[in-house]
VOKOLVEX-641597 format. One record per residue: residue in one letter; residue number from 1; x, y, z of N, C-alpha, C in turn. Coordinates in Angstrom, 2 decimals, m for minus. Atoms other than C-alpha are relative to their C-alpha. Layout:
N
{rec "A" NUM {X Y Z} {X Y Z} {X Y Z}};
...
This chain:
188
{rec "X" 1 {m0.27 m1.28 0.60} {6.13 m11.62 26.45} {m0.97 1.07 0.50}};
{rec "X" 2 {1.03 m0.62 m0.30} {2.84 m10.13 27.42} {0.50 0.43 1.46}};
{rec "X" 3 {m0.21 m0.17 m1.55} {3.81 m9.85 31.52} {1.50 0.55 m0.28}};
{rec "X" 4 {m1.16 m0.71 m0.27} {7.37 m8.38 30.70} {m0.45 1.14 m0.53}};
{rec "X" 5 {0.24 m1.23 0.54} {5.52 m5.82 28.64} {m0.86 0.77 1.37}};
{rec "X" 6 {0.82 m0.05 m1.18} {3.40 m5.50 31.77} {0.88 0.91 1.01}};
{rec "X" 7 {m1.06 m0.81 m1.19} {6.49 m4.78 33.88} {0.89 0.53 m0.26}};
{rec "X" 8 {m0.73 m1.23 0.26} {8.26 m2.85 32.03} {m1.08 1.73 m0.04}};
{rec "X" 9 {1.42 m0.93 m0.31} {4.99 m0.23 32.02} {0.17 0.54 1.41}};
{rec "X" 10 {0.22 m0.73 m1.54} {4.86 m0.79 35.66} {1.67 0.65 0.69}};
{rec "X" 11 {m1.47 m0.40 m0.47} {8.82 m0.10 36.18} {0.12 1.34 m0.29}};
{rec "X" 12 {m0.39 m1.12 0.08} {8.75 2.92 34.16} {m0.61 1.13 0.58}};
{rec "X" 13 {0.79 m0.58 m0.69} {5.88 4.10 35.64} {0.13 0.97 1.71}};
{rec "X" 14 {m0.48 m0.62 m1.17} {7.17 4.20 39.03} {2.10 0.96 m0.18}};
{rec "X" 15 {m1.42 m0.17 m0.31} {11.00 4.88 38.32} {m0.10 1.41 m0.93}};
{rec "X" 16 {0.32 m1.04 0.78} {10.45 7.94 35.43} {m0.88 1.03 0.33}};
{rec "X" 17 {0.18 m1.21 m0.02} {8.72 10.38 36.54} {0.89 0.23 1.14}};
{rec "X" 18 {m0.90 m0.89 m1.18} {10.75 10.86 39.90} {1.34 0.10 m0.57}};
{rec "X" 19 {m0.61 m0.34 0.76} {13.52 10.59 37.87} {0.26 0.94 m0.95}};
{rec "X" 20 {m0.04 m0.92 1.07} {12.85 12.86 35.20} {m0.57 1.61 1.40}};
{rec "X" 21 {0.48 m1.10 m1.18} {11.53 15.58 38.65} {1.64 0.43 m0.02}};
{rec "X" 22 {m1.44 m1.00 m0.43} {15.49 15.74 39.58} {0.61 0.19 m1.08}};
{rec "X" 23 {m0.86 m0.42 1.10} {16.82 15.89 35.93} {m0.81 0.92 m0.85}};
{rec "X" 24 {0.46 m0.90 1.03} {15.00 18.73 34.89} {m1.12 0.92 1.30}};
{rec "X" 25 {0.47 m1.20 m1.15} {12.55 22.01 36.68} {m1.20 m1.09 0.36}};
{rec "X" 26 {1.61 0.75 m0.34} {9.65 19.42 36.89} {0.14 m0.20 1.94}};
{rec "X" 27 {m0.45 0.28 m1.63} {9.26 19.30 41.08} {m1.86 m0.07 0.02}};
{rec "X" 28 {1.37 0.64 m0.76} {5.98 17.89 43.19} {0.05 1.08 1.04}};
{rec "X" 29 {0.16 m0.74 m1.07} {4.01 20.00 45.17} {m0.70 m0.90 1.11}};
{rec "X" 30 {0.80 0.38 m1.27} {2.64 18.71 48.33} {m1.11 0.28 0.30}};
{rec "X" 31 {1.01 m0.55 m0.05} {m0.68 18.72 48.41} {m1.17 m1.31 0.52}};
{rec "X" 32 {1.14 1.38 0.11} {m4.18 16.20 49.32} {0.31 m0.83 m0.78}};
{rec "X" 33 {m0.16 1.80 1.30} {m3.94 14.46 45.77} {1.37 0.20 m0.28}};
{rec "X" 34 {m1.50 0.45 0.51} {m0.43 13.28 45.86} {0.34 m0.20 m1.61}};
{rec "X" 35 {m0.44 0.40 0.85} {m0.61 12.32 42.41} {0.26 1.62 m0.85}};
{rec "X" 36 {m0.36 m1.07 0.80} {m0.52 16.14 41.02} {1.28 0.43 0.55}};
{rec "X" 37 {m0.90 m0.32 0.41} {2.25 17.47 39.46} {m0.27 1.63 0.06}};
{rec "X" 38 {m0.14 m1.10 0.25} {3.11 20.55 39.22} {0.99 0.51 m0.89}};
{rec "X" 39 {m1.16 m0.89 1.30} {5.23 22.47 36.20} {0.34 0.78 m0.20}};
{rec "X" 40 {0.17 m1.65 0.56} {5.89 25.82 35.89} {m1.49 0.40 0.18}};
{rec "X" 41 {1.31 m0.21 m0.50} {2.55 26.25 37.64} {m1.01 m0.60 m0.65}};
{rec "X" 42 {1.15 0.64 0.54} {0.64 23.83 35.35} {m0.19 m1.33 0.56}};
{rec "X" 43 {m0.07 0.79 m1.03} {m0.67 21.42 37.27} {m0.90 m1.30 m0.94}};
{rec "X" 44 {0.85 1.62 1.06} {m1.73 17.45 35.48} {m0.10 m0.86 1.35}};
{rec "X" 45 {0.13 0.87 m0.71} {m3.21 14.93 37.72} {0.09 m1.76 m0.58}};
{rec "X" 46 {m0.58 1.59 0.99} {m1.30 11.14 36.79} {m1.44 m0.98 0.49}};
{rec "X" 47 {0.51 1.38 m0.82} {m3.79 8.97 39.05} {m1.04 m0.48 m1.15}};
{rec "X" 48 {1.07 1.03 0.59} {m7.05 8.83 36.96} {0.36 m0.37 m1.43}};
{rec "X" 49 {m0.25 0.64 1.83} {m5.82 8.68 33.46} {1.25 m1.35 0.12}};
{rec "X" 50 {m0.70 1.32 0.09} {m2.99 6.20 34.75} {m1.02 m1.53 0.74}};
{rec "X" 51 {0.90 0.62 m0.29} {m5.52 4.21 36.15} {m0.83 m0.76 m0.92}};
{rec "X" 52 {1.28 0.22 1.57} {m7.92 4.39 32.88} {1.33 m0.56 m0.82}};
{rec "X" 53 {m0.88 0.45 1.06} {m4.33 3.41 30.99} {0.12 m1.25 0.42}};
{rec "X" 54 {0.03 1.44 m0.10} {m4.04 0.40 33.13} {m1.10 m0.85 m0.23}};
{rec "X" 55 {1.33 1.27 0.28} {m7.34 m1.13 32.58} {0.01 0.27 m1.76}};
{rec "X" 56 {0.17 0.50 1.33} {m6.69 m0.78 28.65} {0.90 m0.39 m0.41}};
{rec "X" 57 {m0.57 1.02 m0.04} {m3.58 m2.29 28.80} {m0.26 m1.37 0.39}};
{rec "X" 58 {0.64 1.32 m1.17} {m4.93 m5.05 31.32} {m1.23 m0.67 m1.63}};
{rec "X" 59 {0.81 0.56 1.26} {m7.64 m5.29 28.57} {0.60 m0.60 m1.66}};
{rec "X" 60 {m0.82 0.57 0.30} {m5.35 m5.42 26.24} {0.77 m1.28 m0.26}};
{rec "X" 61 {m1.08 1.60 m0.42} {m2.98 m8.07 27.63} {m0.78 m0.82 m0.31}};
{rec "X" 62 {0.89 1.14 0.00} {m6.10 m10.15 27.60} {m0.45 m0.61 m1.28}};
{rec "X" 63 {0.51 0.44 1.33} {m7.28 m9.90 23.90} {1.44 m0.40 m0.62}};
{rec "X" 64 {m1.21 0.91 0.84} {m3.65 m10.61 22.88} {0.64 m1.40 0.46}};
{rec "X" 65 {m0.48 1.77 0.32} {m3.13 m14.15 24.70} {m1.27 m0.24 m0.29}};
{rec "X" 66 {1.17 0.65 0.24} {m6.82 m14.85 23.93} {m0.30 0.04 m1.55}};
{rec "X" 67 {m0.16 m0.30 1.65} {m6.88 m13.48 20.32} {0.97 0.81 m0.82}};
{rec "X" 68 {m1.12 m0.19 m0.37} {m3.45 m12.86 19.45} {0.48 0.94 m1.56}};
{rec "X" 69 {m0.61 m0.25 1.03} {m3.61 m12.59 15.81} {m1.30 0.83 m0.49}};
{rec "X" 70 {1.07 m0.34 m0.12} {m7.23 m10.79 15.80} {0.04 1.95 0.17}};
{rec "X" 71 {0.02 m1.19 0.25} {m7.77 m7.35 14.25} {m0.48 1.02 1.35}};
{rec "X" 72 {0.29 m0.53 m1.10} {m9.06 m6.25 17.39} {1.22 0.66 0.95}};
{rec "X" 73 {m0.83 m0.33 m0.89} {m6.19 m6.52 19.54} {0.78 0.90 m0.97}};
{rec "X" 74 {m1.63 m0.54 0.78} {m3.59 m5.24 16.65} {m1.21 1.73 0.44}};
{rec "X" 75 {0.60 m1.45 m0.52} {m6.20 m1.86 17.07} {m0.09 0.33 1.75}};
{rec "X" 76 {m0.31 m0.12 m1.14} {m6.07 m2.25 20.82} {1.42 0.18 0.18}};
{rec "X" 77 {m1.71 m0.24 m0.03} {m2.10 m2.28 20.46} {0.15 1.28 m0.34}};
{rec "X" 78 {m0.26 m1.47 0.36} {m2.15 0.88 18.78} {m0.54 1.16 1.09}};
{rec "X" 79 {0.49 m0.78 m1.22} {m4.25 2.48 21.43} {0.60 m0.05 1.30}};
{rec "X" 80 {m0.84 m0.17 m1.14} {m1.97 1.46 24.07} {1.37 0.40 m0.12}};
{rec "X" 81 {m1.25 m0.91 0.18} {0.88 2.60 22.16} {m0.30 1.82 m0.07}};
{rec "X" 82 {0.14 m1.45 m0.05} {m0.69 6.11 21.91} {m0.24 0.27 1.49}};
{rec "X" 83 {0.24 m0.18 m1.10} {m1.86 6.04 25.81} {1.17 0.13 0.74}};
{rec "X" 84 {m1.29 0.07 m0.50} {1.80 5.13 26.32} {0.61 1.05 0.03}};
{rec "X" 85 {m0.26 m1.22 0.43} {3.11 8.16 24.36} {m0.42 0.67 0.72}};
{rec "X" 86 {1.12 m0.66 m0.78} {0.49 10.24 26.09} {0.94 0.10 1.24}};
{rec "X" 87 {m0.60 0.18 m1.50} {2.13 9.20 29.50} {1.68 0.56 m0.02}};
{rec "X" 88 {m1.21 m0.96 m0.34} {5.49 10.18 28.40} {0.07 0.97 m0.26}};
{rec "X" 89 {m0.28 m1.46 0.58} {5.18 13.10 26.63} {m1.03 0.79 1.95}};
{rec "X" 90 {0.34 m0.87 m0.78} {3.17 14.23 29.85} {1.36 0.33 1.36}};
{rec "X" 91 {m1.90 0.22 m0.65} {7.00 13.26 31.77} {0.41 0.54 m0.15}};
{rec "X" 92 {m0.99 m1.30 0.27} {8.30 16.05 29.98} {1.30 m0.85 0.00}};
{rec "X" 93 {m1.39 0.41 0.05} {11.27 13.68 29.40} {1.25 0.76 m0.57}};
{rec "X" 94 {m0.68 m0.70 1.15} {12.44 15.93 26.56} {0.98 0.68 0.95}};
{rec "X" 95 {m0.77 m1.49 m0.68} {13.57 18.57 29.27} {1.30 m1.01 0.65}};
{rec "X" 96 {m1.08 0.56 m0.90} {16.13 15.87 30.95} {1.32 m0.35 m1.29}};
{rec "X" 97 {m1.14 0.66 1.39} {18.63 15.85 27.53} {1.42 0.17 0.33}};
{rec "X" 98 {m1.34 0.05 m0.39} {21.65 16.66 29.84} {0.65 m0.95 0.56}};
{rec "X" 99 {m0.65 1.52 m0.95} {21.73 13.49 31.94} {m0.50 m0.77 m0.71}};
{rec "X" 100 {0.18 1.20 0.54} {22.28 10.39 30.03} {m0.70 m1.06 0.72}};
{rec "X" 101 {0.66 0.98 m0.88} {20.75 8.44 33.04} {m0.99 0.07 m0.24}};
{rec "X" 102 {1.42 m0.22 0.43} {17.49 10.19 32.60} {m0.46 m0.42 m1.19}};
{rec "X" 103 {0.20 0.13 1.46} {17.39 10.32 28.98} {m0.31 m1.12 m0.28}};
{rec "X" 104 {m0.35 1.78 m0.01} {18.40 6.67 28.61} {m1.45 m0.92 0.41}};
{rec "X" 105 {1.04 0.46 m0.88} {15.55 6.01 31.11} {m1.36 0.22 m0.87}};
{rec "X" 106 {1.04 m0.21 0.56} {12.82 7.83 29.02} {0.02 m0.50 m1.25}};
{rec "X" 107 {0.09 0.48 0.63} {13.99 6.45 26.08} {m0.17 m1.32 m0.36}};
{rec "X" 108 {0.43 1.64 m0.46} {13.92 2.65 27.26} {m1.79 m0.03 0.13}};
{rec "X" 109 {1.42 0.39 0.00} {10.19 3.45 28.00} {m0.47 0.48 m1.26}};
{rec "X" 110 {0.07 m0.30 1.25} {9.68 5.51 24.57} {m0.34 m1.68 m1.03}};
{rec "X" 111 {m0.38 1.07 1.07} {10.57 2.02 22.78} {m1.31 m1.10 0.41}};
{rec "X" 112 {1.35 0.82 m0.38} {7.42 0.68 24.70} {m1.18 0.12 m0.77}};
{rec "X" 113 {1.47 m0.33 0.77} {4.56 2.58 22.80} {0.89 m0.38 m1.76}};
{rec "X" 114 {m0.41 0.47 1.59} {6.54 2.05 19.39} {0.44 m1.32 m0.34}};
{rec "X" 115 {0.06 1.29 m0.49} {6.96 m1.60 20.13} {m1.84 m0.09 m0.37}};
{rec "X" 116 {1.62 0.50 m0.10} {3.06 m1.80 20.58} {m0.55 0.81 m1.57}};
{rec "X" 117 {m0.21 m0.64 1.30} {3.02 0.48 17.50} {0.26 m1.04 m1.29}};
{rec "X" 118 {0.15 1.44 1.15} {4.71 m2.23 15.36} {m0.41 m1.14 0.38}};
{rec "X" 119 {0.90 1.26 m0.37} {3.01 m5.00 17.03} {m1.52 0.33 m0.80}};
{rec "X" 120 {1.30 m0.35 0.24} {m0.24 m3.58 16.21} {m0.33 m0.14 m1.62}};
{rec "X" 121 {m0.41 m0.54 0.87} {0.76 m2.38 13.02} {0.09 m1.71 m0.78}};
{rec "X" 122 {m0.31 1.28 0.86} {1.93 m6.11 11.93} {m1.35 m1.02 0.44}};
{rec "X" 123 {1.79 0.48 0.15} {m1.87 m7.56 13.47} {m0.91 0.15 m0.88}};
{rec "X" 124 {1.04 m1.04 1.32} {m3.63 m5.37 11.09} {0.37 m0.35 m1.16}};
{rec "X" 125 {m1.21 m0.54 1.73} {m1.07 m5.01 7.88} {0.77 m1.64 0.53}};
{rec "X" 126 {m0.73 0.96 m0.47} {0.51 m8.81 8.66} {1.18 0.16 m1.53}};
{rec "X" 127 {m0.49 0.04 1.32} {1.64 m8.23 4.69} {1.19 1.10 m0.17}};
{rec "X" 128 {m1.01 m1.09 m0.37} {3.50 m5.01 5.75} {0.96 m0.04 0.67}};
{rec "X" 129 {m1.24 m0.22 m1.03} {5.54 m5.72 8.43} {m0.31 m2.17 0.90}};
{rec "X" 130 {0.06 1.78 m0.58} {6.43 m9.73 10.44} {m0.36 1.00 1.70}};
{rec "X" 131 {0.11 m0.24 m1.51} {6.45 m9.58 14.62} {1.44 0.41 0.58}};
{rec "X" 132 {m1.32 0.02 0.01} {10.09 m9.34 14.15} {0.76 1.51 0.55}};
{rec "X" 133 {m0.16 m1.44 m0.58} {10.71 m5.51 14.69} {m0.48 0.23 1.19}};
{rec "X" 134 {0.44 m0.39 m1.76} {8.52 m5.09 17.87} {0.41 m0.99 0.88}};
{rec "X" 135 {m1.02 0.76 m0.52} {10.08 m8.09 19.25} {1.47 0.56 0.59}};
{rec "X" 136 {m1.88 m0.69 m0.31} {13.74 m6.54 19.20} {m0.47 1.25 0.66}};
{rec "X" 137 {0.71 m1.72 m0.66} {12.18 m3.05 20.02} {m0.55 m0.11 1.30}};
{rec "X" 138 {0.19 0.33 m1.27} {10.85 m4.46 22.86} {1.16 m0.82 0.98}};
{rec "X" 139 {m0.83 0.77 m0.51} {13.14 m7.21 24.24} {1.57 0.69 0.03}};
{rec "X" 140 {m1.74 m0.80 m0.52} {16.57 m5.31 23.54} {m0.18 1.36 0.37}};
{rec "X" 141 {m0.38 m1.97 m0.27} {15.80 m1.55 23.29} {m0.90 m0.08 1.52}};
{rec "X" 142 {1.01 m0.27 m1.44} {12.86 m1.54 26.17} {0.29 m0.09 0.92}};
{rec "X" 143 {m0.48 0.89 m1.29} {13.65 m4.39 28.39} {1.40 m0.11 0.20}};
{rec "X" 144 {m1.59 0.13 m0.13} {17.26 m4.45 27.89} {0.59 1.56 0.35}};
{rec "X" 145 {m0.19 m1.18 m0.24} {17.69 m0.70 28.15} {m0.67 0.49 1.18}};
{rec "X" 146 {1.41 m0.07 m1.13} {14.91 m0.31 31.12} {1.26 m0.55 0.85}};
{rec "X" 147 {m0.57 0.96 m1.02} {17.09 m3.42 33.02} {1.19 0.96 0.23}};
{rec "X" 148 {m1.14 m0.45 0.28} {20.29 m1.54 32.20} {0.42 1.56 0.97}};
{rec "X" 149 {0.19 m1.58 m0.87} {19.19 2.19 33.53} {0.24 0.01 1.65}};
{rec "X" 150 {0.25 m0.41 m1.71} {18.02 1.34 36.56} {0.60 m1.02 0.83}};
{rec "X" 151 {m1.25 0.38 m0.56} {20.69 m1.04 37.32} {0.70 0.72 0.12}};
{rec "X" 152 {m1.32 m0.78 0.19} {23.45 1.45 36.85} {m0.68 1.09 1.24}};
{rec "X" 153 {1.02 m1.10 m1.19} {20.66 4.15 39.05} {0.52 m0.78 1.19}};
{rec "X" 154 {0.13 0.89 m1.70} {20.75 1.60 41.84} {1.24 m0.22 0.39}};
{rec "X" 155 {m1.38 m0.25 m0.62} {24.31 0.89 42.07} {1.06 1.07 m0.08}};
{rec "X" 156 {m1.14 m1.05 m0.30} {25.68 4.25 41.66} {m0.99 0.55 1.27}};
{rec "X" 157 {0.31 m0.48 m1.59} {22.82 5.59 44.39} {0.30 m0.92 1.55}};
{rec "X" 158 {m0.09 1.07 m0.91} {23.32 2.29 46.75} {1.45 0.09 0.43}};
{rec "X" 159 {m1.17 m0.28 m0.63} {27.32 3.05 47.04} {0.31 1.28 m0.08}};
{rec "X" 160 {m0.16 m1.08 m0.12} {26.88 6.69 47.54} {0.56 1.18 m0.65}};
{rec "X" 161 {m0.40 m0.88 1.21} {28.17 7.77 44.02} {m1.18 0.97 m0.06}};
{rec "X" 162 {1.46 m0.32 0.54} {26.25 10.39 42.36} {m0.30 m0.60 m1.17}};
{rec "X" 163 {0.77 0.89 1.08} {24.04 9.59 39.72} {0.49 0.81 m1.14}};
{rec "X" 164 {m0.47 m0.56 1.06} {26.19 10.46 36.88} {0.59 m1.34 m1.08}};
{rec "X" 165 {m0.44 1.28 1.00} {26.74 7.83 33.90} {1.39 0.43 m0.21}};
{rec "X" 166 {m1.28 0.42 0.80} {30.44 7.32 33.23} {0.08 0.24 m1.93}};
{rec "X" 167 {m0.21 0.50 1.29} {32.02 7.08 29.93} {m0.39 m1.37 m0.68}};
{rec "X" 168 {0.33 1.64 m0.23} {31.82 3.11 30.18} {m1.53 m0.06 m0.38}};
{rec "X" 169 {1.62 0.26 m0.59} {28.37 3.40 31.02} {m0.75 0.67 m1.66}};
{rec "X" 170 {0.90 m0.71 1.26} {27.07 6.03 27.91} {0.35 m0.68 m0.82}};
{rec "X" 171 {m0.28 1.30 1.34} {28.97 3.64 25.45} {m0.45 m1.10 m0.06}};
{rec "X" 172 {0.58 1.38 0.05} {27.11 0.62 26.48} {m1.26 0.22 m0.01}};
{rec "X" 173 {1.17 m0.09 0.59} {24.09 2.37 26.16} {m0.23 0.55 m0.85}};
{rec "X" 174 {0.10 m0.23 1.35} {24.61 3.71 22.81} {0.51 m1.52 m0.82}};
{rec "X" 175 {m0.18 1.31 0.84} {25.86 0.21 22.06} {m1.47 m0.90 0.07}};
{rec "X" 176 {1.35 0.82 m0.08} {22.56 m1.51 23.08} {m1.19 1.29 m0.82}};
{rec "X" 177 {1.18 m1.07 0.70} {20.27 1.75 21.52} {0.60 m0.42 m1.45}};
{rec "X" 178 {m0.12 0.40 1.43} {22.51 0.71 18.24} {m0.06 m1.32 m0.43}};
{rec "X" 179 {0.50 1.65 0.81} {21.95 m3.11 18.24} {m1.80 m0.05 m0.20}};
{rec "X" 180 {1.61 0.10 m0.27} {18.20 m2.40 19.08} {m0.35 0.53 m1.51}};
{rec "X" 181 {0.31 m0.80 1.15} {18.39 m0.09 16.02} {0.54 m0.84 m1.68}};
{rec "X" 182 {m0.17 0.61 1.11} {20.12 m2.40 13.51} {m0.70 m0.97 0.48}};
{rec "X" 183 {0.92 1.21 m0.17} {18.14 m5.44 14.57} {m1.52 0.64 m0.38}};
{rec "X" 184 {0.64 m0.68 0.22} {15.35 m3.41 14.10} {m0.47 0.34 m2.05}};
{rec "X" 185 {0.03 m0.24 1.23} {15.99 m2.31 10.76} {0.04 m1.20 m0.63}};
{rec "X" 186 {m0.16 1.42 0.44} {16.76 m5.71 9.68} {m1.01 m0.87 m0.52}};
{rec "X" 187 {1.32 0.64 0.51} {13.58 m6.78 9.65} {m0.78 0.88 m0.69}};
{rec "X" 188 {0.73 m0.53 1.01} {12.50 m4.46 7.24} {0.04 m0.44 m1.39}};
C-alpha cells in the first residue's frame, strides 16, 4: 500500500502539472531553472519544495512500515497530506473545470492528501474513525481514478484523437468518483 501511494505521488507529479499548463492560461517559460512556472507573471519554483516534499514522504513511508500504528507517523500523515494539498493548490487545478480529463486528473490526485488525512486522522483518533475510509479513498478514488485518466490521456493522444473525454468516458468517471464516495461514507 505504502509504494502505490508512492506512485501515485510520483505519477501525478509528472502527468498534472503539464496537463493542467494546456487546460487552462498556466504556460512555462523557458528559462535556466526549468522547474519555474510562470502564471500571469507570478513566477513559483516546483524543484526545491518538491524535493523537501519527497524526503517527508520518503520519511514518512518509512515510519509507517516501521511504526505503523505509532502517533508519530499518524502526525507525519497529516503533514504529507497538507504538503500534498500545498502541491496542488500550487497546480492551479481549479482553473482546468472545463475539461473533464484535467479535472478528473487533479481530482484523482486531490484524493491523495485526504487519504493521508484519514489515515493519519485514524493513527491518532483510532476511536474516531477505522483505516477503512482512506483505504477506499485511496485504492478506488486515487489509484483507480489516477489509472483511469491517464489511460484514457494515452489512448486518445497515442491514436491521434484529441484529448477530449467522451460521454462513455465522463460517466465512468462519475461512476468510480461515486463508488469511491459511497464506499467512503460507509465507513462512517
Amino acid at each position: 500500500m505504502q509504494l502505490a501511494y508512492l506512485r501515485i505521488g510520483q505519477l501525478g507529479n509528472l502527468c498534472i502539472p503539464e496537463s493542467s499548463e494546456h487546460g487552462s492560461i498556466y504556460r512555462r517559460r523557458i528559462s535556466a531553472d526549468s522547474c519555474t512556472r510562470v502564471r500571469c507573471g507570478f513566477r513559483t519554483s516546483s524543484c526545491t519544495n518538491g524535493r523537501r516534499q519527497s524526503a517527508w514522504l520518503v520519511v514518512t513511508l518509512l515510519l509507517w512500515v516501521l511504526l505503523p500504528l505509532h502517533a508519530l507517523t499518524g502526525f507525519s500523515l497529516l503533514g504529507v497530506a497538507l504538503l500534498h494539498a500545498i502541491r496542488l493548490w500550487r497546480w492551479r487545478g481549479i482553473e482546468t473545470g472545463s475539461e473533464p480529463l484535467v479535472w478528473v486528473l487533479n481530482l484523482a490526485y486531490l484524493l491523495l492528501p485526504l487519504g493521508a488525512f484519514l489515515e493519519g486522522l485514524s493513527i491518532i483518533r483510532p476511536d474516531l474513525l477505522g483505516t477503512g475510509p482512506a483505504l477506499h479513498v485511496w485504492m478506488v478514488g486515487a489509484l483507480g481514478l489516477m489509472t483511469l485518466v491517464v489511460m484514457t490521456r494515452a489512448t486518445l493522444g497515442h491514436t491521434g484523437q484529441s484529448l477530449v473525454a467522451g460521454a462513455g468516458t465522463k460517466a465512468l468517471f462519475w461512476m468510480v468518483i461515486g463508488s469511491t464516495l459511497s464506499r467512503v461514507l460507509a465507513g462512517f
